[in-house]
Every structure is written in structure tokens, then in C-alpha cells.
PyMOL Python script that loads the backbone (N, CA, C, O; Angstrom):
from pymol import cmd

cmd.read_pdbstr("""\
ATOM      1  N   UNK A   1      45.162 -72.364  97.128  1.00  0.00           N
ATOM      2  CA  UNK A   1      45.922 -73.336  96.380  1.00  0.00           C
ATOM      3  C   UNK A   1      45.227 -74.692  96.365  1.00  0.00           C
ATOM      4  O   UNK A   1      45.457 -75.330  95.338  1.00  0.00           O
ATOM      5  N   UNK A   2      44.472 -75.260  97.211  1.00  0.00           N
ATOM      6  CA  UNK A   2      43.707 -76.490  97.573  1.00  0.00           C
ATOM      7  C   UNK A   2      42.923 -76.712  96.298  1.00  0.00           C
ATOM      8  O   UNK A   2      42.837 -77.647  95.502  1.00  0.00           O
ATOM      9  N   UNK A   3      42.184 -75.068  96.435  1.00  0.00           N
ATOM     10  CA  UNK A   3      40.801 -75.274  95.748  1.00  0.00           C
ATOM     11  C   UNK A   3      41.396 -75.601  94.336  1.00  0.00           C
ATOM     12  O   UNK A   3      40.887 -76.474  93.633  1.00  0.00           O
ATOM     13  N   UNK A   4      42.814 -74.661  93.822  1.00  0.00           N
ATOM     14  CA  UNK A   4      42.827 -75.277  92.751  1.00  0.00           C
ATOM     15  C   UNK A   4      43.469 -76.434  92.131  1.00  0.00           C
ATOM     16  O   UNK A   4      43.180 -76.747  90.976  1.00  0.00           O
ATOM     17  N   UNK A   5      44.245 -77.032  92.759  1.00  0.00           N
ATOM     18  CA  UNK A   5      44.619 -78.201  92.708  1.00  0.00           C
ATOM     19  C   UNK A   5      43.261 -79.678  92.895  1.00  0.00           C
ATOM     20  O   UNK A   5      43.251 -80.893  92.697  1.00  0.00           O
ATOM     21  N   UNK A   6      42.412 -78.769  93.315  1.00  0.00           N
ATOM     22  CA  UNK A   6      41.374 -79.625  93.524  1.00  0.00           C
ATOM     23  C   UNK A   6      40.373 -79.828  92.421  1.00  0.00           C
ATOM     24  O   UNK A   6      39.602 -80.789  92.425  1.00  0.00           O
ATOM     25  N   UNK A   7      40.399 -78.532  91.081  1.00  0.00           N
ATOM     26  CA  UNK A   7      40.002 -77.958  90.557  1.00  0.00           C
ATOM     27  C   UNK A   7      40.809 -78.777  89.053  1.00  0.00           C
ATOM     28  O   UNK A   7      40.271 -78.994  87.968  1.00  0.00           O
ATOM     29  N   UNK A   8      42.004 -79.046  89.406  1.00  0.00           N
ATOM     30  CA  UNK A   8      42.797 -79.627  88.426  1.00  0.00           C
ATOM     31  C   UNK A   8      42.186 -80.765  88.339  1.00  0.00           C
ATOM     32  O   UNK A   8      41.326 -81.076  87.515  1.00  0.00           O
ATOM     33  N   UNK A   9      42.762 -81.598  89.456  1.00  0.00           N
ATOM     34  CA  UNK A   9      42.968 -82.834  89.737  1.00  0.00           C
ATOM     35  C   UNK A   9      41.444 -83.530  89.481  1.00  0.00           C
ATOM     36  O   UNK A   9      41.424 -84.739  89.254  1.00  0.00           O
ATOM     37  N   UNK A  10      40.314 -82.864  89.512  1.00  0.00           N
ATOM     38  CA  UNK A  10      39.178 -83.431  89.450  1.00  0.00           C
ATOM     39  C   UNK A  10      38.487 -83.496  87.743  1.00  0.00           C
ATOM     40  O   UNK A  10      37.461 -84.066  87.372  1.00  0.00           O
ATOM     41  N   UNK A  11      39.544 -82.639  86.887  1.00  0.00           N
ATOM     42  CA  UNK A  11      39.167 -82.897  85.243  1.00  0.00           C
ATOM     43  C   UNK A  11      40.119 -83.667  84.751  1.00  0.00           C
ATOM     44  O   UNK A  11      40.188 -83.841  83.535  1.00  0.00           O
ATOM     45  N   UNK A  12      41.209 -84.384  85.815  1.00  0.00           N
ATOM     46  CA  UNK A  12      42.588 -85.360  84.633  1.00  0.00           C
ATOM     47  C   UNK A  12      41.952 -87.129  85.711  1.00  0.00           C
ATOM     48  O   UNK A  12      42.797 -88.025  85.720  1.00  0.00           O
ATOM     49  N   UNK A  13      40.733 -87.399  86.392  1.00  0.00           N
ATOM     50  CA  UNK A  13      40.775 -88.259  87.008  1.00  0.00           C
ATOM     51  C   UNK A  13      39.538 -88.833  87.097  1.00  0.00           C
ATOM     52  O   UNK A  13      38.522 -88.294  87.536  1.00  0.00           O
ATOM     53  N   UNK A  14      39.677 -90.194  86.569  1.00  0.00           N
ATOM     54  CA  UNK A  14      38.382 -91.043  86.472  1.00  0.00           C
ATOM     55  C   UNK A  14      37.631 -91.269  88.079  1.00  0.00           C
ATOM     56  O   UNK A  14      36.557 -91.863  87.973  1.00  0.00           O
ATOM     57  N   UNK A  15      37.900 -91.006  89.119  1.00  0.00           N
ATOM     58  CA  UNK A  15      37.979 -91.440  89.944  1.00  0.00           C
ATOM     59  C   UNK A  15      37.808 -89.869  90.734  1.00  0.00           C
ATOM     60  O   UNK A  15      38.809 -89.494  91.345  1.00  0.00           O
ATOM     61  N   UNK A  16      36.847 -89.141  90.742  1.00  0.00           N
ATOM     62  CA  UNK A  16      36.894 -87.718  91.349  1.00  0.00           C
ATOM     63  C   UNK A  16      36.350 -87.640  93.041  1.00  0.00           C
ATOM     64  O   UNK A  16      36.666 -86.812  93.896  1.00  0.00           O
ATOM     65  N   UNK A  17      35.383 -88.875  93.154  1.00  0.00           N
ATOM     66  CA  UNK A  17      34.938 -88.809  94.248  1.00  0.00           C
ATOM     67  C   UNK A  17      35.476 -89.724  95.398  1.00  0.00           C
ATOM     68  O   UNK A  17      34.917 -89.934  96.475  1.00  0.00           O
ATOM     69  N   UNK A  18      36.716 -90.247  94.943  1.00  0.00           N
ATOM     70  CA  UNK A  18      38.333 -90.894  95.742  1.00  0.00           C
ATOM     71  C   UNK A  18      39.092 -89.484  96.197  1.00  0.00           C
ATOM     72  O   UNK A  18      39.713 -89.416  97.258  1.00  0.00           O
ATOM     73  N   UNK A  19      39.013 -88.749  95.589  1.00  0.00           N
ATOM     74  CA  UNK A  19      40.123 -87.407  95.913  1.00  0.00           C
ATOM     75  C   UNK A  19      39.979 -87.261  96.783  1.00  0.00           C
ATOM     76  O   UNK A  19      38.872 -87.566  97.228  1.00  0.00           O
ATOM     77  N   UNK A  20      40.844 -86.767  97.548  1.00  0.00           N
ATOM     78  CA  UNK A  20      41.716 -86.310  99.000  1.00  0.00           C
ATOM     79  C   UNK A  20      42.344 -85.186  98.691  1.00  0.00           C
ATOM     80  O   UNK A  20      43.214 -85.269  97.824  1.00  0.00           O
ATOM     81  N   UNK A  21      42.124 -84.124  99.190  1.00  0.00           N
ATOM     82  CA  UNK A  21      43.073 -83.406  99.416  1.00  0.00           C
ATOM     83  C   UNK A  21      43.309 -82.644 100.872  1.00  0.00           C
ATOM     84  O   UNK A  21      42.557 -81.867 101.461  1.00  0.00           O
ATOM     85  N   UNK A  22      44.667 -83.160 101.254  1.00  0.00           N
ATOM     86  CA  UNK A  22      45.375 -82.438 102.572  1.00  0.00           C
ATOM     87  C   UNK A  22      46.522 -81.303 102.802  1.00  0.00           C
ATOM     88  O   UNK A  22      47.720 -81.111 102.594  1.00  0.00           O
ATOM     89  N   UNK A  23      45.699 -80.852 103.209  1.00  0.00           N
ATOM     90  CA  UNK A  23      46.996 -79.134 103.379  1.00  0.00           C
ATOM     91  C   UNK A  23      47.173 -78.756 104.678  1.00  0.00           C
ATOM     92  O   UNK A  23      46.329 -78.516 105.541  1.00  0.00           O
ATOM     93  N   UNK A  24      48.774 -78.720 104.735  1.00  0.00           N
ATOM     94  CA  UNK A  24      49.477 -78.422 106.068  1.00  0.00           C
ATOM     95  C   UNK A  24      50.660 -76.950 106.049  1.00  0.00           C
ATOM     96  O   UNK A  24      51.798 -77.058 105.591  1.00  0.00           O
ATOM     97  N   UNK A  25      50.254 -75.986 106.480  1.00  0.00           N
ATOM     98  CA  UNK A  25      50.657 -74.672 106.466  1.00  0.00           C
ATOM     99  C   UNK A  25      51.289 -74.432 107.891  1.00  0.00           C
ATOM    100  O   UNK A  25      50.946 -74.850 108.997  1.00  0.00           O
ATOM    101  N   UNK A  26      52.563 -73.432 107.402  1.00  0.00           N
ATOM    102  CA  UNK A  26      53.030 -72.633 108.764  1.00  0.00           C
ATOM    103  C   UNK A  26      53.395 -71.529 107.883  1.00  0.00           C
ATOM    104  O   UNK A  26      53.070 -71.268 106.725  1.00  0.00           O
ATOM    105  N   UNK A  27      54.396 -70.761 108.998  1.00  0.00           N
ATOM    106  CA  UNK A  27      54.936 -69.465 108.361  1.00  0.00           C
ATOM    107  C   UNK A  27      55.907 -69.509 107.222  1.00  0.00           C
ATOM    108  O   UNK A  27      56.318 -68.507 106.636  1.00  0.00           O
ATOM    109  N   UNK A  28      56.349 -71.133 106.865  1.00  0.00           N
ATOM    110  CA  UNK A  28      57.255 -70.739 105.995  1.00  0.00           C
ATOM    111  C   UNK A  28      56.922 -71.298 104.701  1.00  0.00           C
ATOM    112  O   UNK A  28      57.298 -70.820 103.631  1.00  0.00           O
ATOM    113  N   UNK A  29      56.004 -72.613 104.878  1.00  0.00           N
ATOM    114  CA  UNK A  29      55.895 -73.651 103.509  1.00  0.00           C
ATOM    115  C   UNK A  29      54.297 -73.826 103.700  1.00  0.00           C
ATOM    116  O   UNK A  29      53.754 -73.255 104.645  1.00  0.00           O
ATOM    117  N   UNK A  30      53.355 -74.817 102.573  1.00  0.00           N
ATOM    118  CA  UNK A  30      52.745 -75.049 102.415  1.00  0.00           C
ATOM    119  C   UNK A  30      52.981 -76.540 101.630  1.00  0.00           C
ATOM    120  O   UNK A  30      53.645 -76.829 100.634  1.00  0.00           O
ATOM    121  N   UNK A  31      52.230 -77.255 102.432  1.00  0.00           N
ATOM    122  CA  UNK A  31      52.246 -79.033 101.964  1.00  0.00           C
ATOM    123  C   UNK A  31      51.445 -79.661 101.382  1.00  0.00           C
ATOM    124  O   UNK A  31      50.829 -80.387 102.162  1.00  0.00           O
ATOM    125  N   UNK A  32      51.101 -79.763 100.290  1.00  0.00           N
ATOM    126  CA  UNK A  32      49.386 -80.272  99.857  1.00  0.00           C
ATOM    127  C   UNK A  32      49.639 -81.726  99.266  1.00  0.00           C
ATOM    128  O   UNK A  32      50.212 -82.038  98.222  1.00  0.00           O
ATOM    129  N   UNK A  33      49.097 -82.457 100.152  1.00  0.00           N
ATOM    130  CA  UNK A  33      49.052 -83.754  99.434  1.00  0.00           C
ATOM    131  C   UNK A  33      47.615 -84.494  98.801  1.00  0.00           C
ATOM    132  O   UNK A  33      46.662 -84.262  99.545  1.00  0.00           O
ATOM    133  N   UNK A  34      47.390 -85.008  98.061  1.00  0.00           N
ATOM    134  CA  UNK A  34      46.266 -85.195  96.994  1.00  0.00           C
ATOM    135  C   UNK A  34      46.609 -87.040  96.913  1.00  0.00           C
ATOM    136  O   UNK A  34      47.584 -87.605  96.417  1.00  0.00           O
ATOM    137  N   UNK A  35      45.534 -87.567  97.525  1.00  0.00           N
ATOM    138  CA  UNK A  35      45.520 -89.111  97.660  1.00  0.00           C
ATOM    139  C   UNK A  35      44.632 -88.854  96.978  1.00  0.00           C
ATOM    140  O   UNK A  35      43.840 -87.914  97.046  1.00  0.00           O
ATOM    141  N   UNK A  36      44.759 -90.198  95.828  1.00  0.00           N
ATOM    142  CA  UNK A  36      44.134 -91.016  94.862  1.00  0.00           C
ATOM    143  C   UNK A  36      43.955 -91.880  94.617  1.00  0.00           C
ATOM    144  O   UNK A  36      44.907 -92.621  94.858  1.00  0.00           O
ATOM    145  N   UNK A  37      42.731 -92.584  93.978  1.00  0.00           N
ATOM    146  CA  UNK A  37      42.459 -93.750  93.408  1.00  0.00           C
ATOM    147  C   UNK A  37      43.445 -94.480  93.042  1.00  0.00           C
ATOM    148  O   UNK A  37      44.036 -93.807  92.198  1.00  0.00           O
ATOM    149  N   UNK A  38      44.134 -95.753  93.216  1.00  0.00           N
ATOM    150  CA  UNK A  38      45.332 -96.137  92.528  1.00  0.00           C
ATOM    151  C   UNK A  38      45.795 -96.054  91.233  1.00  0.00           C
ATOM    152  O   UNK A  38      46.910 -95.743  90.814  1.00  0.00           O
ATOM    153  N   UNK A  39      44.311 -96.527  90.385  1.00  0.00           N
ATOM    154  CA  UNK A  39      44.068 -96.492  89.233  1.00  0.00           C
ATOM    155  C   UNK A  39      44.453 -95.443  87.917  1.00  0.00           C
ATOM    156  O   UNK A  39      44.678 -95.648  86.724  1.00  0.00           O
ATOM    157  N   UNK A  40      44.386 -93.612  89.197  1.00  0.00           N
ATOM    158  CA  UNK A  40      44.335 -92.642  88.825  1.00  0.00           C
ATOM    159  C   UNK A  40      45.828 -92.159  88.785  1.00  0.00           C
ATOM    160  O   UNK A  40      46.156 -91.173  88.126  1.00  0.00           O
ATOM    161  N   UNK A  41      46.336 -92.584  89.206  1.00  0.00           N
ATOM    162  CA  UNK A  41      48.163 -92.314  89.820  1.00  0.00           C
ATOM    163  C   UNK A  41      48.594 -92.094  88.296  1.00  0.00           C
ATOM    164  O   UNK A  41      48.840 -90.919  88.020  1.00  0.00           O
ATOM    165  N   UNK A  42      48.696 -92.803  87.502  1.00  0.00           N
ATOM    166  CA  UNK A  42      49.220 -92.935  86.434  1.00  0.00           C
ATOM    167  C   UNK A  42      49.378 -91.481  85.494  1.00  0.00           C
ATOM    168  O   UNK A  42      50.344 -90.848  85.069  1.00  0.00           O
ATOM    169  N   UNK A  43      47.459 -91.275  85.397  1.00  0.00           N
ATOM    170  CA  UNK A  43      47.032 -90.056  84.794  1.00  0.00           C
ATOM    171  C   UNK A  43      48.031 -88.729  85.406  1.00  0.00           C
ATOM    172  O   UNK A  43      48.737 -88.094  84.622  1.00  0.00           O
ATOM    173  N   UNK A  44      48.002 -88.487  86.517  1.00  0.00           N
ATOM    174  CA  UNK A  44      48.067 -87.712  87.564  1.00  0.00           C
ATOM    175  C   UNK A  44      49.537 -87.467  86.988  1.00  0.00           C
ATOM    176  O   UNK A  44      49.829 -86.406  86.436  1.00  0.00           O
ATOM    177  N   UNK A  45      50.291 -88.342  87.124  1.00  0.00           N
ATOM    178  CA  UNK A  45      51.872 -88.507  87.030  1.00  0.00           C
ATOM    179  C   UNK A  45      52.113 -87.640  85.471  1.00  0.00           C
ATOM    180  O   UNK A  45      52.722 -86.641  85.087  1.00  0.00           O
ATOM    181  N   UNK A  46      51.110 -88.846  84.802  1.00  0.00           N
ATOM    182  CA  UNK A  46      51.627 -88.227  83.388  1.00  0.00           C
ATOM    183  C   UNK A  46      53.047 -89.124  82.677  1.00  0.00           C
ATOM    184  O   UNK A  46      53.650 -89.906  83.412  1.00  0.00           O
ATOM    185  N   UNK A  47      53.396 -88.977  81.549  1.00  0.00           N
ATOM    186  CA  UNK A  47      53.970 -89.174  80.686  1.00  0.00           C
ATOM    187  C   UNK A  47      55.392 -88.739  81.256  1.00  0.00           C
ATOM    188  O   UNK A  47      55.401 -87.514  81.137  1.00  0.00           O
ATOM    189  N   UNK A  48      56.445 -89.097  81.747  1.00  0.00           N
ATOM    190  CA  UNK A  48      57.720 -89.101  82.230  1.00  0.00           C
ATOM    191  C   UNK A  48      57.452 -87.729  83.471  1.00  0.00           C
ATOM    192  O   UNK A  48      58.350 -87.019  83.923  1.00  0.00           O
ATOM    193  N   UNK A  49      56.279 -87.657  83.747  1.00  0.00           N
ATOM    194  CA  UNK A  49      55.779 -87.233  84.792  1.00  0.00           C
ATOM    195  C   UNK A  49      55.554 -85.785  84.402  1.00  0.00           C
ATOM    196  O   UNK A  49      55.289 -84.970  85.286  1.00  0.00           O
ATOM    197  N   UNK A  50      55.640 -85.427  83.175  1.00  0.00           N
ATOM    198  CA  UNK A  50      55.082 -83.540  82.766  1.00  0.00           C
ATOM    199  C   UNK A  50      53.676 -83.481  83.291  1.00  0.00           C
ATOM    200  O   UNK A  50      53.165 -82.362  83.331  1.00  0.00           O
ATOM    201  N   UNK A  51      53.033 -84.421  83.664  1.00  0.00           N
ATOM    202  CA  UNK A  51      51.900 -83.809  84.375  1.00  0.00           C
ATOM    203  C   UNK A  51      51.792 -82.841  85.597  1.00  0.00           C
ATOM    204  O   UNK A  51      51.273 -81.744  85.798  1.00  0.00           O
ATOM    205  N   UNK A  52      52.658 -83.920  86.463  1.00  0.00           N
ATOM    206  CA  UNK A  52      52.350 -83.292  87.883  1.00  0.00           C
ATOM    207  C   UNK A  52      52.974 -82.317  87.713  1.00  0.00           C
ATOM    208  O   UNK A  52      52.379 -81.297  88.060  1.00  0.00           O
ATOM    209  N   UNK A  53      54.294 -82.130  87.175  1.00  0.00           N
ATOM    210  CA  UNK A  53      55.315 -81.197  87.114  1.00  0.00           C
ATOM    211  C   UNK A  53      54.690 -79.802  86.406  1.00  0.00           C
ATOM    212  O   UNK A  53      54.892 -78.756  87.022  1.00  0.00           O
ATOM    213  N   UNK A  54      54.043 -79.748  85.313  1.00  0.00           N
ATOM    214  CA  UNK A  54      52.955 -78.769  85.657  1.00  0.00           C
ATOM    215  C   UNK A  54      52.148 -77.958  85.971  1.00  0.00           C
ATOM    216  O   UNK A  54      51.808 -76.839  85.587  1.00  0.00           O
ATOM    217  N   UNK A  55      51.715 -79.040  87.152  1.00  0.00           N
ATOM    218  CA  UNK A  55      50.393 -78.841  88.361  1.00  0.00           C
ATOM    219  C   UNK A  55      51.281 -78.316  89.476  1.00  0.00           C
ATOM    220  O   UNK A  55      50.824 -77.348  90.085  1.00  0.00           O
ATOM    221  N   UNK A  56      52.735 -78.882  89.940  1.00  0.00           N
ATOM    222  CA  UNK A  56      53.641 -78.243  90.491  1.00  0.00           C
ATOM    223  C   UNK A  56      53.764 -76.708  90.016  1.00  0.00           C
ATOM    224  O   UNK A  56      53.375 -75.817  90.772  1.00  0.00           O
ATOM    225  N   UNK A  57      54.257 -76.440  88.874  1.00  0.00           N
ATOM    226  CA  UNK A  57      54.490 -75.028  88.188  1.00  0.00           C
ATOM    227  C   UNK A  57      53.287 -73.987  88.790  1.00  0.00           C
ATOM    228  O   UNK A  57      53.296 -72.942  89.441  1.00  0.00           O
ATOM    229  N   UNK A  58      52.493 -74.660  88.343  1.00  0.00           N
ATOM    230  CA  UNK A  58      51.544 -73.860  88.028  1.00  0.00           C
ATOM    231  C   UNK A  58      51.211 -72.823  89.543  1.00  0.00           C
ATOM    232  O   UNK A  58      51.154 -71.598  89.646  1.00  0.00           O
ATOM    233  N   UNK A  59      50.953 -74.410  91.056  1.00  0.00           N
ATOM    234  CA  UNK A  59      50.517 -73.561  92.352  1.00  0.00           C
ATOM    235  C   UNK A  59      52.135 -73.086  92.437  1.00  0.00           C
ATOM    236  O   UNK A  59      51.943 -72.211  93.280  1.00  0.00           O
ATOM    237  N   UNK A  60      53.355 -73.027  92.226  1.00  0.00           N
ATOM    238  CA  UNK A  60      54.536 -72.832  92.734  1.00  0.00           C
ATOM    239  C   UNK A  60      54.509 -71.138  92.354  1.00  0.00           C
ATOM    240  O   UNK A  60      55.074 -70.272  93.021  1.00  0.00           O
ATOM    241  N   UNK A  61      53.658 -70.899  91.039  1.00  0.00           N
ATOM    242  CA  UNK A  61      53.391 -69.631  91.438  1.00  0.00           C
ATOM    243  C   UNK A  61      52.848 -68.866  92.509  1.00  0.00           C
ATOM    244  O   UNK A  61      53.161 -67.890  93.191  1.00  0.00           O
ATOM    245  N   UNK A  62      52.095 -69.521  92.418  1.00  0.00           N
ATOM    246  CA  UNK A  62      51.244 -68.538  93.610  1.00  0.00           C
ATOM    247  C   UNK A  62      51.599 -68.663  95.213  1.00  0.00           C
ATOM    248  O   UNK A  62      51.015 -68.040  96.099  1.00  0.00           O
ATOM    249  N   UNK A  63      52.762 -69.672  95.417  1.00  0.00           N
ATOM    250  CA  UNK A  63      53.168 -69.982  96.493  1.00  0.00           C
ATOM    251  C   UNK A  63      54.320 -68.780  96.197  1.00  0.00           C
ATOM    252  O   UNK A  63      54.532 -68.195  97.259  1.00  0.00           O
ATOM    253  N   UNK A  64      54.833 -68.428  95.499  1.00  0.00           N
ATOM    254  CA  UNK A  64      56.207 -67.122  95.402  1.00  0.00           C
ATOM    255  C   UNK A  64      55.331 -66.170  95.381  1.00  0.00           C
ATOM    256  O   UNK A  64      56.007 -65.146  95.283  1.00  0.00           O
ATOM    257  N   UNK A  65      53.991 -65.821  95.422  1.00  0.00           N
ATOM    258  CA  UNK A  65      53.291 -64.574  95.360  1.00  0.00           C
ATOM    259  C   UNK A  65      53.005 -64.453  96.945  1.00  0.00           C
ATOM    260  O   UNK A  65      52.859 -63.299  97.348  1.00  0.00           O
ATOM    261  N   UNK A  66      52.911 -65.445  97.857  1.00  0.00           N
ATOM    262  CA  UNK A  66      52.705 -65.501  99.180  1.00  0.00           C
ATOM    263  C   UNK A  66      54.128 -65.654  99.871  1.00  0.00           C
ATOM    264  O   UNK A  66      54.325 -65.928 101.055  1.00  0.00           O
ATOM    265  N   UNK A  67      54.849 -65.477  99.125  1.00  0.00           N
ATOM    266  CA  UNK A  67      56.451 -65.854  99.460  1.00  0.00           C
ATOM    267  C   UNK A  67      56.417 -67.209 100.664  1.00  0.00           C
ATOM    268  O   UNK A  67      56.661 -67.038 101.859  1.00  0.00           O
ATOM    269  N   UNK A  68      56.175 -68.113 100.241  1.00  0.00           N
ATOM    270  CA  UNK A  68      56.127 -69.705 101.201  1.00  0.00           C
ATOM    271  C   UNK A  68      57.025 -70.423  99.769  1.00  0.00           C
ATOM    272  O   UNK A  68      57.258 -70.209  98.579  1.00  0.00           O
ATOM    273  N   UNK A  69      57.305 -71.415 100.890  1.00  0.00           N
ATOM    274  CA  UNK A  69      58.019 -72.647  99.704  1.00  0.00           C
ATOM    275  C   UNK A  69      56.254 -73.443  99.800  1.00  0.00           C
ATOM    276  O   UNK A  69      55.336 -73.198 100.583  1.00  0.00           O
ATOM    277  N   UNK A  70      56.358 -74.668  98.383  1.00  0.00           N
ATOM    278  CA  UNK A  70      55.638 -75.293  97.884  1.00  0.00           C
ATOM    279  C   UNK A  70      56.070 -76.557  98.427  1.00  0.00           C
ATOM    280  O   UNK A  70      57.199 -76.500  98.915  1.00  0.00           O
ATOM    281  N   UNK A  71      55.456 -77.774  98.492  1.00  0.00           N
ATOM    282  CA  UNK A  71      55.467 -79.012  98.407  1.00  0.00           C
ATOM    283  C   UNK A  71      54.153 -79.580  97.301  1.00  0.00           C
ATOM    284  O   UNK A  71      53.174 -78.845  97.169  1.00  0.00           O
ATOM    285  N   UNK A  72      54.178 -80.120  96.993  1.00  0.00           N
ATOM    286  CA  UNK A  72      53.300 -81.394  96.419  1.00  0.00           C
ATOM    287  C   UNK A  72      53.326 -82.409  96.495  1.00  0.00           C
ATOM    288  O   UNK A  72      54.414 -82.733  96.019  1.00  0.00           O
ATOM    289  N   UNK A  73      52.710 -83.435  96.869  1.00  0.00           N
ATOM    290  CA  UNK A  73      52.748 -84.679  97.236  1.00  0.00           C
ATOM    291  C   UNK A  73      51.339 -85.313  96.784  1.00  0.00           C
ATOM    292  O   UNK A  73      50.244 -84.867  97.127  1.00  0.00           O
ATOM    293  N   UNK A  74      51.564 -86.489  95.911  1.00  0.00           N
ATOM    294  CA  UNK A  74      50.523 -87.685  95.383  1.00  0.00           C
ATOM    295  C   UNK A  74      50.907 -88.862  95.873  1.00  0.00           C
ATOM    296  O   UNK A  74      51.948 -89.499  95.715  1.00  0.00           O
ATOM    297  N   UNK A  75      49.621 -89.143  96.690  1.00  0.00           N
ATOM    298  CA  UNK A  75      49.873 -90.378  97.492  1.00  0.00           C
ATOM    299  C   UNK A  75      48.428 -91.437  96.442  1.00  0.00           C
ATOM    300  O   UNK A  75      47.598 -90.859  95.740  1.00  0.00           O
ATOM    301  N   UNK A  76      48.479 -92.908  96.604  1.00  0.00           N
ATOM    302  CA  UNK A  76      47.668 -93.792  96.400  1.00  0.00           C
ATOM    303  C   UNK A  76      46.877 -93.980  97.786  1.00  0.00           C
ATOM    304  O   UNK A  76      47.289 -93.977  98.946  1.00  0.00           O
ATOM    305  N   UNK A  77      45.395 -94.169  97.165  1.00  0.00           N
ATOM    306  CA  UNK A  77      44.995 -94.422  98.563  1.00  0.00           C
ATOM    307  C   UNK A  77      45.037 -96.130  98.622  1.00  0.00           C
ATOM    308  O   UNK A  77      45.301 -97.013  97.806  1.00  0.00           O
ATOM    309  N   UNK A  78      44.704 -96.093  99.786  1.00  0.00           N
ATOM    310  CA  UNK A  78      44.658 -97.941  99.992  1.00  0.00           C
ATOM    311  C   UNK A  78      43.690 -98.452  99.498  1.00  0.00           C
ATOM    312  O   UNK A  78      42.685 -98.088 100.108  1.00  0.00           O
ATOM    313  N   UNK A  79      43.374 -99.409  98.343  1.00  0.00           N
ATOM    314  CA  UNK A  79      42.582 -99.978  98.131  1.00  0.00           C
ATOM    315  C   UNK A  79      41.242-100.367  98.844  1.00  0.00           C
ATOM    316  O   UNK A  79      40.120-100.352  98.340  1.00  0.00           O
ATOM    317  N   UNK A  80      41.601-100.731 100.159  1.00  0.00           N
ATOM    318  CA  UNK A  80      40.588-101.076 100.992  1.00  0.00           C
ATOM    319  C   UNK A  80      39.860-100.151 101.871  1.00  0.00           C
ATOM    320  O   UNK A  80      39.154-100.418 102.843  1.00  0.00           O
ATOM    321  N   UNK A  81      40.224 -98.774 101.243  1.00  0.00           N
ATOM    322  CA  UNK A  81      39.711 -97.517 102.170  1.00  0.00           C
ATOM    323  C   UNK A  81      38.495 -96.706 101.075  1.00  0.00           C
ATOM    324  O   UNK A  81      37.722 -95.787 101.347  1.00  0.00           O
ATOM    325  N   UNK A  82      38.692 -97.456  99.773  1.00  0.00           N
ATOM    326  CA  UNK A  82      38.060 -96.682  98.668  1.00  0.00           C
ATOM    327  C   UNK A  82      36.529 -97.285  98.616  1.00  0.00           C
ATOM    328  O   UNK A  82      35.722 -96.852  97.793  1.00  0.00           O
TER     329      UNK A  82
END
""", "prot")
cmd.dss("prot")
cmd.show_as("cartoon", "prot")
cmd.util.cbc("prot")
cmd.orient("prot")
């Protein structure tokens, strides 16, 4: 799921070599959070937010094929870390 969210997130973002991506797994869920460029937040979000929502859809499959719940999470990174 990383790779492809990583896979997404790196053709909707001016800013590819800011990406973060963090994944936290147990037996029941999977957590992937994807820090970004501030700049990039916007893209990412999308238009009343059908972007992420989406990019949500899309791994939420494959998280019911592994039977786990999904999270997604887009964080900004700190300016002063970029």
C-alpha cells in the first residue's frame, strides 16, 4: 500500500523529493501518513477534497482484500525541516 500511495502521490506533487511516507501496522489496521511540502497540501487535498478521497478509495481496497481497516493521513511538513 506505501509503494502505491507513494506511486500516486509522487505524479499529483511539485514537490516529490519532500515526500514522506510513514506506515504503522498491527493485526487489525494499517496507518499511512504522507507529509508534504506545504505548498503541495492543496494539490493533494484536491477540489472539496475528491482528491484524497480517491487515493483513500482506491488503497481502502486493498486494505478489505487483507481484511485490516485503513487510515490515511496528510500531514504538512514544517517549513524549516524542508
Amino acid at each position: 500500500m506505501e509503494e502505491l500511495i507513494k506511486y500516486i502521490l509522487n505524479k499529483i506533487v511539485d514537490h516529490p523529493d519532500d515526500l514522506k511516507i510513514e506506515s504503522l501496522q498491527n493485526e487489525e489496521s494499517v496507518t499511512i501518513t504522507a507529509k508534504l511540502n506545504p505548498e503541495d497540501m492543496g494539490k493533494v487535498i484536491g477540489k472539496g477534497g475528491k482528491t484524497i478521497n480517491s487515493i483513500r478509495s482506491l488503497v481502502k481496497i486493498l486494505a478489505l482484500k487483507d481484511q485490516k481497516r485503513f487510515n490515511f493521513n496528510v500531514e504538512s511538513l514544517n517549513p524549516e525541516t524542508i
